[in-house]
Phi, psi and omega in degrees: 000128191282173195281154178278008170252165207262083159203154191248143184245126162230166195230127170245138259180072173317104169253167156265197222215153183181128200303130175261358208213167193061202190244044168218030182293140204110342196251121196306125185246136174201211179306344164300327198209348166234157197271142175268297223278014172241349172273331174315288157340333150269024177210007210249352158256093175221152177322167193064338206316323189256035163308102184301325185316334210235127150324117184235123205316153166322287196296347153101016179277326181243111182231159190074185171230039149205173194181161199280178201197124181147200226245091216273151218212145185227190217237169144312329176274007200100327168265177190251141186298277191190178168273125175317159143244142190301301188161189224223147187248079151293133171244172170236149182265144216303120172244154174312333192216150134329314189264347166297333207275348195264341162314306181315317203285314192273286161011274134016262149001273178329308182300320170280342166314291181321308185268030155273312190292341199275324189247061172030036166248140148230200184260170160207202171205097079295157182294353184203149178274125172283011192270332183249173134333268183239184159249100183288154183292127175182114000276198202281174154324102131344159206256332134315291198297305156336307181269338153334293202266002185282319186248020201230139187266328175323336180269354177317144157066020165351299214275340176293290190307310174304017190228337219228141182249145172171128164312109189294122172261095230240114213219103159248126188269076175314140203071359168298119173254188209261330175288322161301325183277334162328305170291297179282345143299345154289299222275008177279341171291306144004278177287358166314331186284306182299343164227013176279005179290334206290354193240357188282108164273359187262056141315338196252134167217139184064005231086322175234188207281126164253150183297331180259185192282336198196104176269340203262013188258317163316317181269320200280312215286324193302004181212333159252179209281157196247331195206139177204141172234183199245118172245194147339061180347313172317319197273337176276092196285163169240136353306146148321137184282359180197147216274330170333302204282134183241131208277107152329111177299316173228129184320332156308322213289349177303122216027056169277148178236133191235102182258148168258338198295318158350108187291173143288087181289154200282001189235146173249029151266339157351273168301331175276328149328299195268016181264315177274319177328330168286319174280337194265019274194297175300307188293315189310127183231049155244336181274124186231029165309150146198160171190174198269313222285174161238150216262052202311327192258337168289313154329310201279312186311296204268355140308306169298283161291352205028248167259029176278339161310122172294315181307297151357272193294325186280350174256325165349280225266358155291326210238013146286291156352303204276307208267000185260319156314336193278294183292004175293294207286349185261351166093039158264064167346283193308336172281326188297330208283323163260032170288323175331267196347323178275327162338288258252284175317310183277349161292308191266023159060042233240177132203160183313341197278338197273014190242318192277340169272301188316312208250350181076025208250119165269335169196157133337084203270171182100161170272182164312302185300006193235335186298162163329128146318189169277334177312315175302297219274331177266357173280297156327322180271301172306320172316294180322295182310311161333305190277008191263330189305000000 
């Protein structure tokens, strides 16, 4: 059944990568221990490839609707070597709905399961891979490549992405023009802080235990993107009228709105939850924050704190409020309903990262279709917290 609101959702989706066989099963795998061009091979007959819906990358690695995912690396002469590689991305292509586009993503899933599973691989989830510190360069950068990343931005904070996960959340609104989807990616840049808790999964770094909530909401904002929509190449002046704005690759891609900000959260009510929290978040026309900017000490406070912030928790709970009214008045039942949940999380001031310490859990092993409900995480989680108060 399509949304009673006129929008298309598609969802793209970071898993890390992780041994099913042998006697390190369970054990993360990544640019540490795997070759991209003999795994690249073993994944490289997979569905979508003629997808017309999806842009498919300069390097011809992200095509389909999965594909390796990490840090692309070059010869001195320009062409290219290979990949770091992070670990693997499913996209879906723009669906009517939320709960169609989340259909899609497990579908999907599934499929990639299989042929993973064929080579002793699987999946995991989390916002940051806990196994290393940082990610080095190795070998270092080259002097094309220096100059690459000097003018291309998009290579920005490299060294952050290749370690740190989250879904892209993908929104187009028929009848929308670009100064409107425009207005509403500031003001989605605006309210970011304030709701990304609800999705935080990174507790863990290097191995152990981090003091905050999101080591990768911590690390990630100061150097990648929170938000971006798509116009016309044509429609895009220089400089650009907003650091927001990106040249559509393919003509669907024209008023797409792309949120990012999200960990890869360990739940999938979670993600459909914090899927419509955006739409109705986009439709609500009482909250009127908006900016170019990014808001780095208000992140980091909620990274850190998650919604134990009072600025934090008080803006949450303006814009669950806002996104819940919204999707009230546009007839959407099923959205209001998996707002509760959230609902639920922000009384007890709760996220997924306080679930993942209760259990000792550094990821998720498994896809989506494996994660906990919200009940488990929040009963495990409030338990704990209750016994630490």
């Amino acid at each position: 059944m399509s949304s009673a609101i006129a929008v298309r959702c598609g969802l793209e989706f970071e898993y890390l990568l992780a041994n099913t066989q042998g006697p390190n099963v369970g054990q993360l795998r990544d640019f540490a221990d795997l070759d991209f061009h003999e795994l690249s091979a073993l994944l490289a007959d997979k569905p979508g490839r003629n997808d017309p819906e999806l842009a498919v990358g300069d390097m011809g690695i992200r095509q389909g609707y999965w594909y390796l995912e990490g840090d692309e690396r070059f010869h001195p002469n320009g062409d290219f070597d290979t990949l770091a590689v992070k670990g693997v991305e499913i996209r879906t292509p723009p669906a009517q709905s939320v709960t169609a586009a989340i259909e899609q993503l497990l579908h999907i899933e599934q499929q990639l399961l299989e042929r993973l599973g064929q080579h002793g691989l699987g999946l995991a989830i989390a916002g940051l891979n806990p196994r290393h510190e940082r990610y080095v360069f190795t070998p270092p950068l080259n002097v094309f490549e220096q100059q690459l990343r000097a003018e291309d931005h998009e290579y920005d904070g490299m060294e952050v992405s290749t370690l740190t996960f989250g879904p892209d959340i993908n929104l187009s609104f028929a009848g929308w023009d670009s100064a409107r989807n425009l207005a509403v990616a500031r003001k989605l840049n605006y309210y970011a802080p304030y709701i990304v808790p609800f999705s935080f999964s990174a507790p863990f770094w290097a191995g152990q235990p981090w003091a905050g909530d999101s080591r990768r909401t911590w690390v990630r904002s100061s150097c990648r993107p929170i938000v971006k929509t798509f116009v016309a190449p044509e429609a895009l002046t220089e400089p650009p009228a907003s650091p927001l704005l990106r040249p559509a690759r393919i003509a669907i891609e024209e008023g797409r709105i792309e949120f990012k900000a999200f960990d890869a959260m360990p739940c999938l009510e979670l993600l459909k939850a914090c899927c419509y929290l955006l739409i109705g978040l986009c439709l609500d026309e009482q909250l009127k924050g908006q900016t170019d900017e990014t808001a780095l000490a208000l992140f980091r406070r909620a990274a850190w704190h998650g919604f134990e912030d009072p600025e934090v928790y008080t803006g949450a709970t303006q814009v669950l409020l806002a996104a819940t009214k919204a999707l009230q008045q546009y007839g959407e039942p099923e959205g209001v309903q998996a707002l509760v949940l959230l609902q639920q999380a922000l009384e007890r001031r709760l996220n997924p990262a306080h679930w993942m310490r209760a259990e000792h859990r550094q990821y998720h092993l498994g896809g989506l279709a494996t994660t906990p409900t919200f009940s488990v995480l929040r009963e495990v989680s409030f338990a704990r917290k209750t016994d630490n108060s």
